[in-house]
C-alpha positions as CSV (number, residue, x, y, z in Angstrom):
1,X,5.0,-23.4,-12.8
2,X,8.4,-22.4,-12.0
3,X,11.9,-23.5,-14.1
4,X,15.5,-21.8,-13.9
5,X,16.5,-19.3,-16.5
6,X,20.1,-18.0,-17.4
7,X,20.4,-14.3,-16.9
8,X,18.1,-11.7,-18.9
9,X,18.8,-8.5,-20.4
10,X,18.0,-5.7,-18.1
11,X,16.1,-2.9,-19.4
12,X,15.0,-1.1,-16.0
13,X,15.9,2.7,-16.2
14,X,19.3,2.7,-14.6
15,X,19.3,-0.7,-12.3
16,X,21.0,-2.7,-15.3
17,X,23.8,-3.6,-12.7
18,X,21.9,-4.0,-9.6
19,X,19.6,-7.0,-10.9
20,X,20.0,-10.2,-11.6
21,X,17.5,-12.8,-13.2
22,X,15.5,-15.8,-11.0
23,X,13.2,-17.7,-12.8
24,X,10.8,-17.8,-14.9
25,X,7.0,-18.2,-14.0
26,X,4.5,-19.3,-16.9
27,X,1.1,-18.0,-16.2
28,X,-2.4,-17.8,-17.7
29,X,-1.8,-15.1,-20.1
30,X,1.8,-13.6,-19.9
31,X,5.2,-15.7,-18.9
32,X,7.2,-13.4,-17.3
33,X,10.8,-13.0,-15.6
34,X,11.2,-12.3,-11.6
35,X,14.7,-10.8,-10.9
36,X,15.9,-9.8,-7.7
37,X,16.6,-5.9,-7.4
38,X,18.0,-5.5,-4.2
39,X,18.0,-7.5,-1.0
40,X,19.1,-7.3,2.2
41,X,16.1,-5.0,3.3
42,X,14.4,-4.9,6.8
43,X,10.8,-5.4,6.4
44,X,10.3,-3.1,3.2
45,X,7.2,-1.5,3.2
46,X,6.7,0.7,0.1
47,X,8.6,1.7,-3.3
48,X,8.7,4.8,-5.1
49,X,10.2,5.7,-8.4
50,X,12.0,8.7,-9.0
51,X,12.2,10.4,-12.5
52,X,16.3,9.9,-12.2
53,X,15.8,6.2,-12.4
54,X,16.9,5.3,-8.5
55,X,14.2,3.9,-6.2
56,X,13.0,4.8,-2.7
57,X,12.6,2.1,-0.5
58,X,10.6,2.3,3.5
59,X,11.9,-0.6,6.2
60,X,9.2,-0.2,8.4
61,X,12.1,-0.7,10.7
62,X,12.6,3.2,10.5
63,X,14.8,3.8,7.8
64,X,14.5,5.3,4.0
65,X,16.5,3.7,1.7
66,X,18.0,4.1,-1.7
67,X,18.4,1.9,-4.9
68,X,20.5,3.2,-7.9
69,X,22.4,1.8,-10.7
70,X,24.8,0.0,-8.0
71,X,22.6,-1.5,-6.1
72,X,20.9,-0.7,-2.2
73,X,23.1,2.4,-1.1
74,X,24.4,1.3,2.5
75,X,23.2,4.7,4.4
76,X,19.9,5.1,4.8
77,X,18.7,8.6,3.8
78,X,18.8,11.0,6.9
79,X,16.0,13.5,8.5
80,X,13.0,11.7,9.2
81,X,11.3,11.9,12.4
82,X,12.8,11.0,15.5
83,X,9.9,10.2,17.1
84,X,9.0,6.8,14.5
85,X,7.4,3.6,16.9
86,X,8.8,0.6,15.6
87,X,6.1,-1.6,17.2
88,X,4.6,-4.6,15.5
89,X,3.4,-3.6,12.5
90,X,4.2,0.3,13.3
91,X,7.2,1.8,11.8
92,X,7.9,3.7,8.6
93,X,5.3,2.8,6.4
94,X,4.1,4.2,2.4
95,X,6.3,6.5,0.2
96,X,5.4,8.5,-2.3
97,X,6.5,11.4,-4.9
98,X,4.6,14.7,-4.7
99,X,2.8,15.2,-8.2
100,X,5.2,18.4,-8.9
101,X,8.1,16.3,-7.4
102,X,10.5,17.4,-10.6
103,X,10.2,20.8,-9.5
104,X,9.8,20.9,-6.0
105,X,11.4,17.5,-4.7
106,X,8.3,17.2,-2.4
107,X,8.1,13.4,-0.9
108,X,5.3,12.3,1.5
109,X,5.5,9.6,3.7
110,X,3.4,8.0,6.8
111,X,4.4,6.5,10.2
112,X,3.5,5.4,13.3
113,X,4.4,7.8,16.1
114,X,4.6,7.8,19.9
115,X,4.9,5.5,22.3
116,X,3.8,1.5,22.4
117,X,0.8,3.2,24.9
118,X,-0.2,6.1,23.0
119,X,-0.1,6.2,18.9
120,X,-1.4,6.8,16.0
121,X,-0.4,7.4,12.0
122,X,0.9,10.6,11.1
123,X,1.2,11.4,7.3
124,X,4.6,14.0,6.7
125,X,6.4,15.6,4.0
126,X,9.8,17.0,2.9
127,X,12.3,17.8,0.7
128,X,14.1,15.4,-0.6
129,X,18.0,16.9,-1.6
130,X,19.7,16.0,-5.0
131,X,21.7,13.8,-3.9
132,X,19.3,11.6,-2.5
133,X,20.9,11.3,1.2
134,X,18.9,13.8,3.2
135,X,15.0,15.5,3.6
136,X,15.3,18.3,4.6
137,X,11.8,21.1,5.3
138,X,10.3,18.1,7.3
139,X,7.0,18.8,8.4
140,X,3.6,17.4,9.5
141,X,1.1,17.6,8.0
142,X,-1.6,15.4,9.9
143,X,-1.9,12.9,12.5
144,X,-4.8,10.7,13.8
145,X,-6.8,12.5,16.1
146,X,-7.2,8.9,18.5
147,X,-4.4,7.8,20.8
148,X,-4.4,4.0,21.0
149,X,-2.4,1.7,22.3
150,X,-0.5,-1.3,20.7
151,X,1.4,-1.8,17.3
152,X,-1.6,-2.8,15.4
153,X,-3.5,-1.1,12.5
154,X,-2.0,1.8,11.5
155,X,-2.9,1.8,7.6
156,X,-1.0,4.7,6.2
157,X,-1.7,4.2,2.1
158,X,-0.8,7.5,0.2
159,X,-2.5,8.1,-2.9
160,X,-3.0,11.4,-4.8
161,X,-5.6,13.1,-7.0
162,X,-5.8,14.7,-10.6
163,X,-7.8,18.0,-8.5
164,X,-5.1,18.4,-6.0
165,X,-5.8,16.5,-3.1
166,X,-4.8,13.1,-1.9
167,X,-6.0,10.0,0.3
168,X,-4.7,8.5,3.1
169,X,-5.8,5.1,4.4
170,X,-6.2,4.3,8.2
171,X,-6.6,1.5,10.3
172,X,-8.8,1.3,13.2
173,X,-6.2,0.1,15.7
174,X,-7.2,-3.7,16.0
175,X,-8.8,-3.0,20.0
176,X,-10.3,-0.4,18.8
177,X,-13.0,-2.0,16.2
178,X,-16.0,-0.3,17.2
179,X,-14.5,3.3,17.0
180,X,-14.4,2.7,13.2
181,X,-18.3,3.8,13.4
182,X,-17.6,6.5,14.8
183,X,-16.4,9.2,12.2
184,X,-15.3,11.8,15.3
185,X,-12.5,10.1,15.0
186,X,-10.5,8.8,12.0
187,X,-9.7,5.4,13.3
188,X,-10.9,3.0,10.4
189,X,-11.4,6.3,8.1
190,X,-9.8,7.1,4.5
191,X,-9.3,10.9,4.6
192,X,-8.6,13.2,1.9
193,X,-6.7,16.2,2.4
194,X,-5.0,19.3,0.5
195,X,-1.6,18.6,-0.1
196,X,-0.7,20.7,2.7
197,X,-2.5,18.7,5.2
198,X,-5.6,21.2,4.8
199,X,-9.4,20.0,4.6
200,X,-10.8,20.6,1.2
201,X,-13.8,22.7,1.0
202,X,-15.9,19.8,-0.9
203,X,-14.9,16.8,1.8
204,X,-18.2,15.2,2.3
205,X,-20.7,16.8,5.8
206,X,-20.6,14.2,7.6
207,X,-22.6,14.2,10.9
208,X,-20.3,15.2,13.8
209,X,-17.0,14.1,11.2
210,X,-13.3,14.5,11.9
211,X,-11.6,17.0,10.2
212,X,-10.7,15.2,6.9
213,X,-12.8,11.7,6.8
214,X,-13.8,11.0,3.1
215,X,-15.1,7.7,4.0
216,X,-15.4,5.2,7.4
217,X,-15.9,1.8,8.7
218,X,-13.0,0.7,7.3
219,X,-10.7,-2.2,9.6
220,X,-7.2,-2.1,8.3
221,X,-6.6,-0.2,4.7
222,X,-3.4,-1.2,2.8
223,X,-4.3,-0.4,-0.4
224,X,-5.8,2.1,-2.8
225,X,-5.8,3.0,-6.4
226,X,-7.2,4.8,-8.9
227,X,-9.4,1.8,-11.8
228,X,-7.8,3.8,-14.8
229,X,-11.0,2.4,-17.2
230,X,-13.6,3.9,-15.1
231,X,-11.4,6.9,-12.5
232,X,-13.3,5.0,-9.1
233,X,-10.9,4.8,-6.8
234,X,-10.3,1.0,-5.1
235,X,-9.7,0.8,-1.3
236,X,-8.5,-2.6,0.2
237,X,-8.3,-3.8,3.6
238,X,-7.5,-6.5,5.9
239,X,-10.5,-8.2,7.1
240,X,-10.3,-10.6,10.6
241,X,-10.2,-14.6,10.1
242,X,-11.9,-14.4,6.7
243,X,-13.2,-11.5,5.0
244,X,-10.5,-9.3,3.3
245,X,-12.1,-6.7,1.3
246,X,-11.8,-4.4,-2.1
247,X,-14.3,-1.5,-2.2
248,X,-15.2,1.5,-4.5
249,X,-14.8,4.9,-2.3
250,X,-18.1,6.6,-2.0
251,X,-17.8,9.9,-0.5
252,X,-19.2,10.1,3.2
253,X,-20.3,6.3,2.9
254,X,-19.7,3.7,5.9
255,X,-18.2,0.3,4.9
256,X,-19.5,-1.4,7.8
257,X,-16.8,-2.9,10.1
258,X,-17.7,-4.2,12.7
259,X,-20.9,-3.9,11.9
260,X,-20.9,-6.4,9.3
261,X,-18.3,-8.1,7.9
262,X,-17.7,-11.7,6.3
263,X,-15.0,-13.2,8.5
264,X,-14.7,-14.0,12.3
265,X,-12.1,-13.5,15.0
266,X,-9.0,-15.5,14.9
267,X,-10.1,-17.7,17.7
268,X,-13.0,-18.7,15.5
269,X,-15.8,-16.8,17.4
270,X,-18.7,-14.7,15.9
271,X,-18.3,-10.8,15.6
272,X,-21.9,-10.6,13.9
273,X,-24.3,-12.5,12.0
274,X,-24.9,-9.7,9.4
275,X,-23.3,-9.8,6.5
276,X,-25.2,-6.9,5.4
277,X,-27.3,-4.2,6.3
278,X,-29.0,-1.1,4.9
279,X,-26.9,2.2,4.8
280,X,-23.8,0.0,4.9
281,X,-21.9,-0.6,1.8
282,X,-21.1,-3.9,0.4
283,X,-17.3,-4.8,-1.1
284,X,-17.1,-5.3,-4.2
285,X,-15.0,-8.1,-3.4
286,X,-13.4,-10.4,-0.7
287,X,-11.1,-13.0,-0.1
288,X,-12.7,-16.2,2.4
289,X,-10.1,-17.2,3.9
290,X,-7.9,-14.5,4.5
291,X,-5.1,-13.4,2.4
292,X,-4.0,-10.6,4.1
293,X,-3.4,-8.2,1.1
294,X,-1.1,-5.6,1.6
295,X,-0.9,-3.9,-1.2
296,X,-2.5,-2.9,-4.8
297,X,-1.7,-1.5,-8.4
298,X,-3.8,-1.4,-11.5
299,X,-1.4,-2.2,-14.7
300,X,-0.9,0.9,-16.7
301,X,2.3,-0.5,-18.5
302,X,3.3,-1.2,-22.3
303,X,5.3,-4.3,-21.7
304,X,2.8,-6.8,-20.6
305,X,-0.3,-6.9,-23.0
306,X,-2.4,-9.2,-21.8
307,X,-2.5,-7.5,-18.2
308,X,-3.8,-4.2,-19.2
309,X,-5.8,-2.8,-16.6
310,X,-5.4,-5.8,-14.5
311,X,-5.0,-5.0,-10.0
312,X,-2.5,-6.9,-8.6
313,X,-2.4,-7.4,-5.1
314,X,0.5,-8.2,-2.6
315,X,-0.5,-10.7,0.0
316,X,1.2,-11.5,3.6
317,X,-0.6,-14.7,5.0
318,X,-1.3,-16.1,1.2
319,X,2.1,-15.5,0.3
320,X,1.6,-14.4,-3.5
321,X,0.7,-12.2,-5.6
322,X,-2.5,-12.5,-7.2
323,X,-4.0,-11.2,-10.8
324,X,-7.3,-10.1,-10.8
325,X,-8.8,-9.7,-14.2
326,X,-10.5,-6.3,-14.0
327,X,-14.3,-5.4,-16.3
328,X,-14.8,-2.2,-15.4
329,X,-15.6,-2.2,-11.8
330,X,-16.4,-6.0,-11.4
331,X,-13.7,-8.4,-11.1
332,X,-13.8,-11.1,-13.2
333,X,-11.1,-14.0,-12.5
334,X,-8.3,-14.4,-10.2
335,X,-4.8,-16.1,-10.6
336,X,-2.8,-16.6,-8.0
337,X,1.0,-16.4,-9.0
338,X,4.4,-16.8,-7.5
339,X,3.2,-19.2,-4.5
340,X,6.2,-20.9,-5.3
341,X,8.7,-18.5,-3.5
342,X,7.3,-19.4,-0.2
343,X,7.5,-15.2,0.3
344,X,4.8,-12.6,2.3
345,X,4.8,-10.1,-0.1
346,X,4.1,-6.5,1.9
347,X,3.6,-4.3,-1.5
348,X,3.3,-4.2,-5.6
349,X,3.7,-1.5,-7.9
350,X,4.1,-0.8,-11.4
351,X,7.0,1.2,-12.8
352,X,7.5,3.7,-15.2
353,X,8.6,1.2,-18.0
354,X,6.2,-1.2,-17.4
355,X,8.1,-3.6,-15.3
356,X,5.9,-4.6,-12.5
357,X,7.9,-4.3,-8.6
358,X,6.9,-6.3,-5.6
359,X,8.5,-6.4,-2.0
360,X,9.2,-9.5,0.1
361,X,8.1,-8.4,4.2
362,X,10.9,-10.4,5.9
363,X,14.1,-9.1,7.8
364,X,16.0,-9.6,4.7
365,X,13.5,-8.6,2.3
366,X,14.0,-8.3,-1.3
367,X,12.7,-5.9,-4.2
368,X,11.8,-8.2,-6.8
369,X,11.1,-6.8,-10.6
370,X,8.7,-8.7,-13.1
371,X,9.4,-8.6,-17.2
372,X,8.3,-10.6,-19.8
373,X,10.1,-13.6,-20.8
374,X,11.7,-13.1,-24.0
């Protein structure tokens, strides 16, 4: 349930100024606030929070933008690639801050390059300068080893790890299902990599393996965290009509698509019967019908009690976000929330001061901030 609310304090790092205050929702366990951040954003893709309070924002239309204390800066931030498709869902995709990124001012980001007949998902990093208008030092540091055509399934999730290395998420490039089973590419793979693009030594042997692949039969991955109760590491995906998934990574496991899988094509036909099948892991959850989830953070924050250690996860076609109550590594109970705003929501995020972020995917997309309801 939704009702109008006069304007809230602010309490967001710098961004007192830039926000303004909606509504406010009244849910199972916490009523909260949603304010609008910033609007007026192409498609936004993926956030990231720098330690100075501003905000980087990805328009998967090619262009890295800025929030401060004023509001969305008008100039995008210069340097990236030249060579970015902005094809369907290809473009500019996730965002994030290198671990040492208050020394170093190392950003990584992933995009879809080439051409609309030969692409894939590249995964790149630079310097981002103190002024927060240029990169500068950009560089590679891995690219699918598949060229496929089309503008679908690029994945492109960024997350790191405590021991140095980090995961990227990669779709299998819709067409191209059935290489997803085979791991001598990395279409439908999760790889992890050193931070400089390197293979780490203890990367599970897989049996004729890319370079890199920590994980495969994966469809479309758009989202991946870290469960901070238990340190397993969530990956989520887009399944066809029917049959989104969540799963724990396993190194050097297969996840099964196409191979088995709990939805069906989009013009209702059969892909398989199984919905299981020995050597091929099961999700630990999945969405029948489709949600399209698009994005995924466990709560870490101080300001909402109740949601400690509760994933939230950003949804296109069902057009919320949705609460899943989190025991360990089972979920629990679901609540959908703001399915009023009518909105596709491309990602969700919690901030350093608790607030939780989510982004509206429209060509005037909004960066909408959650706080409690005082």
């Amino acid at each position: 349930m939704i009702r109008t609310t006069a304007l809230a304090s602010l309490s967001l790092l710098a961004l007192s100024s830039a926000a303004f205050a909606q509504d406010v929702v009244e849910s199972e366990q916490a009523d909260f606030i949603v304010e609008t951040v910033a609007g007026g954003l192409e498609f936004p893709w993926s956030i990231a929070f720098l330690p100075s309070g501003e905000m980087l924002v990805t328009e998967r239309e090619g262009r890295l933008r800025v929030i401060d204390a004023d509001g969305l800066r008008e100039t995008p931030v210069s340097g990236l690639p030249e060579d970015i498709l902005i094809e369907r869902q290809g473009g500019l995709l996730d965002v994030a801050l290198a671990p040492d990124f208050a020394d170093s001012r190392t950003i990584y980001f992933s995009y879809a390059e080439g051409t609309a007949e030969a692409n894939n998902t590249a995964l790149a990093r630079a310097t981002l300068s103190a002024d927060l208008t240029a990169l500068d030092n950009v560089e590679d540091i891995f690219r699918v080893n598949f060229e496929k055509a089309g503008g679908f399934h690029f994945g492109g999730r960024i997350l790191f790890n405590p021991d140095g290395t980090l995961f990227l998420t990669l779709g299998e490039g819709a067409r191209y299902s059935e290489e997803s089973q085979n791991p001598e590419n990395h279409l439908g793979a999760v790889v992890r990599l050193n931070l400089d693009g390197s293979i780490p030594s203890d990367n599970p042997v897989i049996e004729n393996g890319a370079p890199g692949v920590f994980t495969y039969g994966h469809r479309n991955a758009q989202g991946i965290a870290r469960n901070p109760a238990t340190g397993s590491i969530w990956e989520m995906e887009h399944g066809p009509r029917g049959g989104d998934e969540i799963n724990i990574l396993q190194a050097g496991t297969n996840y099964g698509w196409p191979e088995i899988t709990y939805g069906i094509n989009y013009d209702g036909t059969i892909i398989t019967e199984e919905r299981e099948r020995e050597g091929l892991a099961q999700p630990i959850w999945y969405w029948n019908p489709s949600i399209a989830p698009s994005g995924m953070t466990f709560y870490t924050g101080d300001r909402f009690e109740h949601w400690q250690g509760d994933l939230f996860v950003s949804a296109l076609a069902g057009s919320k976000i949705e609460r899943l109550e989190i025991d360990g590594d089972r979920v629990i109970s679901v609540e959908p929330l703001l399915e009023d705003l009518g909105q596709r929501f491309r990602d969700v995020r919690t901030a350093p001061d608790g607030a939780i972020y989510a982004l509206t995917d429209d060509f005037e997309g909004s960066v909408l901030r959650l706080v409690p309801a005082e």
